[in-house]
C-alpha positions as CSV (number, residue, x, y, z in Angstrom):
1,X,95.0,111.9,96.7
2,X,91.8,109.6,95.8
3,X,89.6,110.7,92.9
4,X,92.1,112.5,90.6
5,X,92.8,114.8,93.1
6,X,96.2,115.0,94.1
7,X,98.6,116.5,97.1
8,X,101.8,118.2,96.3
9,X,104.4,119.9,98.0
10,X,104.6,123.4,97.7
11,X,106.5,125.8,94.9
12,X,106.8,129.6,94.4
13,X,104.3,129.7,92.2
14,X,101.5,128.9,94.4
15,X,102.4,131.7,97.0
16,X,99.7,134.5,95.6
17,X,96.9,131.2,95.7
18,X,98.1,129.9,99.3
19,X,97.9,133.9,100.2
20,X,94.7,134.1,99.1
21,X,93.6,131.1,101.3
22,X,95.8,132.3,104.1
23,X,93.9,135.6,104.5
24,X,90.4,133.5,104.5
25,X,92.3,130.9,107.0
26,X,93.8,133.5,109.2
27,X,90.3,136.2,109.2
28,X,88.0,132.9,110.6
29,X,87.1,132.2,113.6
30,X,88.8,129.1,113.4
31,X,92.4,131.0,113.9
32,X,92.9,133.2,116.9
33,X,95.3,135.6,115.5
34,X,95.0,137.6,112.4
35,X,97.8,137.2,110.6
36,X,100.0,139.6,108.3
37,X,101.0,140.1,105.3
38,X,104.5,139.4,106.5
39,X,103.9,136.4,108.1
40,X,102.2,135.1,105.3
41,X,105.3,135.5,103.4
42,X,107.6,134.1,105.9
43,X,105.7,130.9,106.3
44,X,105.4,130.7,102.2
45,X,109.2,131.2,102.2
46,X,109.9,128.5,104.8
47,X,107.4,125.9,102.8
48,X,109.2,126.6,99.5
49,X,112.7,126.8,101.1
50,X,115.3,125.0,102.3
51,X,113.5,125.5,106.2
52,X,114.2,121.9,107.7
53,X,111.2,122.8,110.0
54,X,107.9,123.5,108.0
55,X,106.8,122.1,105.3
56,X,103.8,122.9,102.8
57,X,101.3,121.5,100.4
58,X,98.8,122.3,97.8
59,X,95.5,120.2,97.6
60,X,94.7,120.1,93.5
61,X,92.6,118.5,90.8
62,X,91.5,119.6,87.8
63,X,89.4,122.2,89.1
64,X,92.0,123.8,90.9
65,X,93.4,124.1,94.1
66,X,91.2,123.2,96.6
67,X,93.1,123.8,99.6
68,X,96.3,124.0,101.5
69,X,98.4,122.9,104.7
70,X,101.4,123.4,106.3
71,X,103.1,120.8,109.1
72,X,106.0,121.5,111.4
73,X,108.2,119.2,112.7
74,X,109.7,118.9,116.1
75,X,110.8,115.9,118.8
76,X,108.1,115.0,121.2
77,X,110.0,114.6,124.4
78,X,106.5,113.4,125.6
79,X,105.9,110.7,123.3
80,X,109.5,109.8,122.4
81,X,109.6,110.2,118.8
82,X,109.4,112.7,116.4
83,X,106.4,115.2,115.9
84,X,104.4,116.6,113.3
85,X,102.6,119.3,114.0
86,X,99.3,120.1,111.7
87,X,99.8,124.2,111.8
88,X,97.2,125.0,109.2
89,X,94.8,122.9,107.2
90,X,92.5,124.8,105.4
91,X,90.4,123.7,102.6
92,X,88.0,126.4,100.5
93,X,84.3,126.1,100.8
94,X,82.6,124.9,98.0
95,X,85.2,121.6,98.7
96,X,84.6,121.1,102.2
97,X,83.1,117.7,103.2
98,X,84.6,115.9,100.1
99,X,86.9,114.2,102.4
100,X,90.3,115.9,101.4
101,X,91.1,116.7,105.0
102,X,91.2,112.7,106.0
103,X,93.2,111.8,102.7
104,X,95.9,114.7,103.8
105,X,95.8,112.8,107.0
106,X,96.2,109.3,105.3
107,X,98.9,110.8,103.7
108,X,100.9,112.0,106.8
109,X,100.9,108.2,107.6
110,X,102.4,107.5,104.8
111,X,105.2,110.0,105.1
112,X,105.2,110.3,108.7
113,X,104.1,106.7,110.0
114,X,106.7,106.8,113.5
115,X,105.6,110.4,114.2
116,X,102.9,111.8,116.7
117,X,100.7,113.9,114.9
118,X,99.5,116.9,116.7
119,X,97.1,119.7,116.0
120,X,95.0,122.3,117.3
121,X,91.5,123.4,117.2
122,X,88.7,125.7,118.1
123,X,86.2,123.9,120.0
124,X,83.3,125.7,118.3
125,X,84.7,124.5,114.7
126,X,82.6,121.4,115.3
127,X,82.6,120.4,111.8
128,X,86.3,120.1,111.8
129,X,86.8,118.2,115.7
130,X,84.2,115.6,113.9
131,X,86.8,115.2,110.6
132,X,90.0,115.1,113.5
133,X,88.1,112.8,115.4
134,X,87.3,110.4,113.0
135,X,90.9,110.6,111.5
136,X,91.9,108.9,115.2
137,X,92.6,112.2,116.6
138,X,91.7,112.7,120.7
139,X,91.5,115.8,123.2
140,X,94.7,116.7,125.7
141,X,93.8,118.5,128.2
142,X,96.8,121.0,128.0
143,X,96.7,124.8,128.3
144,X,98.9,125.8,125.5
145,X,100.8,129.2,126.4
146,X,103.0,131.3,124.6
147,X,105.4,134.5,125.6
């Protein structure tokens, strides 16, 4: 990342720290579901695993770690090409607004520069469909479901 700041991919030892943000993440009202414990775990394991499908990073400088996110891949039948799906992006208060979001997005260019990026989002979480929007990201009109 710009600034000293840096994204990595995710290790073990940041599963207690991603946690921590996860719980935040997952409690807001930016998230729909709560969350659990278990799931927290699962999705940790797959993001420091071998899991072809999901992958995570850590947002870091020298004070810390700022943040997290966690993309999953699939085939856009839609689009014709691969997909990367933005599943969580959070980033911890006191660093919101330093513009660590768009530089996680610049760097899914990079890595991912023939893929359709996707994502989801409350519409009440203005302050983050202003940073998607910006990024190049537009509204589908799609009702997601689920069984």
């Amino acid at each position: 990342m710009d600034g000293g700041s840096a994204i990595r991919r995710m290790e073990e030892r940041d599963r207690e720290t991603v946690k921590e943000m996860m719980r935040v993440f997952y409690a807001s009202p930016a998230v729909l579901s709560d969350g659990s414990e278990e799931i927290f775990d699962a999705d940790i394991d797959s993001c420091v695993g071998d899991c072809p499908f999901l992958e995570g990073f850590v947002f870091e400088d020298g004070r810390g770690v700022l943040g997290y996110g966690m993309i999953a891949k699939s085939f856009s039948t839609e689009f014709g090409k691969p997909c990367v799906w933005i599943e969580d992006l959070y980033i911890r208060e006191p660093y919101r607004g330093e513009g660590i979001g768009s530089r996680f997005f610049r760097y899914l260019e990079r890595v991912y520069p023939d893929c359709v990026k996707r994502l989801e989002v409350e519409a009440e979480n203005e302050r983050a469909v202003r940073v998607y929007r910006k990024n190049g990201f537009d509204v589908l009109p799609y009702m997601e479901m689920k069984k």
